[in-house]
ZAMARGU-4260 file (C-alpha; in steps of 0.2 Angstrom, whole numbers, plus 5000, padded with zeros to 4 digits):
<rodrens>
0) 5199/4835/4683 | 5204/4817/4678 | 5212/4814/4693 | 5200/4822/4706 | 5186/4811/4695
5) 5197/4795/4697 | 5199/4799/4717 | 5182/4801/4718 | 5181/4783/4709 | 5191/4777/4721
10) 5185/4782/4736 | 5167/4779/4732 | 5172/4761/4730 | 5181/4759/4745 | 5166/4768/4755
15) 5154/4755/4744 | 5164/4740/4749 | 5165/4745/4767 | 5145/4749/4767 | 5145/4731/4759
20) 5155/4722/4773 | 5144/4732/4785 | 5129/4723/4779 | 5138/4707/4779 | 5136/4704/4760
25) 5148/4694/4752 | 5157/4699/4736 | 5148/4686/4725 | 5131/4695/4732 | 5139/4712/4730
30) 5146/4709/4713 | 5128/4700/4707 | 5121/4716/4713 | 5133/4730/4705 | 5130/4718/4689
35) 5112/4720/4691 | 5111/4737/4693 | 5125/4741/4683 | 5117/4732/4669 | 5099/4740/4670
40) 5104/4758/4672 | 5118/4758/4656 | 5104/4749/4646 | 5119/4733/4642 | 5112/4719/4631
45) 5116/4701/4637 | 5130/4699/4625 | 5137/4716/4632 | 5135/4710/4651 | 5141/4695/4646
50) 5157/4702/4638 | 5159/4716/4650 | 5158/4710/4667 | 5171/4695/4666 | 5183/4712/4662
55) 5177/4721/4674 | 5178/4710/4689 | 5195/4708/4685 | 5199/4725/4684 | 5191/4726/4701
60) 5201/4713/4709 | 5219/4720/4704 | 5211/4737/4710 | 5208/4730/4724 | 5223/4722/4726
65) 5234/4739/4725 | 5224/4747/4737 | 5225/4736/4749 | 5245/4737/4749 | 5241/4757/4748
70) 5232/4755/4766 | 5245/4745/4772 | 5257/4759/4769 | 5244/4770/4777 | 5245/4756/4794
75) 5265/4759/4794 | 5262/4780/4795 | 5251/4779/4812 | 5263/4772/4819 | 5271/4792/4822
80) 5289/4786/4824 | 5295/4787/4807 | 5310/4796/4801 | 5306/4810/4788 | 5314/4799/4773
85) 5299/4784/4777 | 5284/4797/4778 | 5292/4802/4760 | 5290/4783/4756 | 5274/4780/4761
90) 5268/4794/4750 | 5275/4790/4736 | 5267/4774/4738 | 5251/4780/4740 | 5253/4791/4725
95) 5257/4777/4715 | 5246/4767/4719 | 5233/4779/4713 | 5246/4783/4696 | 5243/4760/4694
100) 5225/4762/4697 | 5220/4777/4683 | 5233/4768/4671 | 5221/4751/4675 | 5205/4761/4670
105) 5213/4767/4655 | 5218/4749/4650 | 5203/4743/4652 | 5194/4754/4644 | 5202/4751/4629
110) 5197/4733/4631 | 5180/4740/4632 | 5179/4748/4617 | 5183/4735/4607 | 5165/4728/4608
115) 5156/4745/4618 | 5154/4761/4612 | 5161/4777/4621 | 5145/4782/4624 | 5139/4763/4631
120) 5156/4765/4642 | 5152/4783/4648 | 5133/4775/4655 | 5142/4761/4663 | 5153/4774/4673
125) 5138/4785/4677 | 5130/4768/4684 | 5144/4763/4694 | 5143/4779/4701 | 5122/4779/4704
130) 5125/4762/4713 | 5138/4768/4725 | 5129/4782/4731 | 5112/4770/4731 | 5121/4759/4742
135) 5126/4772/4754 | 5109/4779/4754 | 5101/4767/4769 | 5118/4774/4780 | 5111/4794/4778
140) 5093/4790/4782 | 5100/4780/4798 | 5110/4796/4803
</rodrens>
């Protein structure tokens, strides 16, 4: 169940970051949004923001950083002329990659509770979730 829910983590950012590059924001005006809403829907105080996000950012950048070698691994695969022993490679890769990112959200987590409670953690995820899907929202009524 941990994994599927940190999949679904996963993917939800990636689609929220690609909506985002769709409508052209840039990551400051992305991040000052997911901030913003994050902030409002888990109910942080200032000092919590404050303390939080700096963490949270960062997190997200070395997130991002292993996914990004995760699609490059993905890139090599389409290239359909891979021997049997580098289509075991790429997926070990991608697995890992995901392995890195849970162990990342664990880490942090723990940062988090030194000055959150479980519970103020627990809205924040629920928030970062609510934010994904309200970014995605404008994309279904087009369709």
């Amino acid at each position: 169940m941990k994994k599927l829910f940190s999949i679904l983590i996963l993917f939800t950012c990636f689609c929220t970051y690609a909506q985002a590059q769709k409508n052209k924001l840039s990551k400051e005006e992305f991040r000052a949004r997911q901030e913003a809403f994050i902030t409002e829907n888990a109910k942080l105080t200032q000092q919590e923001a404050k303390e939080f996000f700096p963490l949270y950012f960062e997190l997200q950048d070395k997130k991002s950083a292993y996914n990004r070698e995760a699609w490059q691994e993905i890139r090599k695969g389409k290239q359909g002329n891979l021997s049997e022993e580098e289509y075991a490679s790429i997926v070990e890769a991608l697995i890992q990659a995901r392995i890195t990112t849970d162990q990342l959200d664990l880490e942090y987590v723990r940062k988090y509770k030194k000055f959150l409670s479980s519970k103020k953690i627990y809205d924040i995820q629920r928030a970062e979730m609510k934010f994904h899907r309200h970014l995605l929202k404008p994309d279904r009524k087009k369709k």
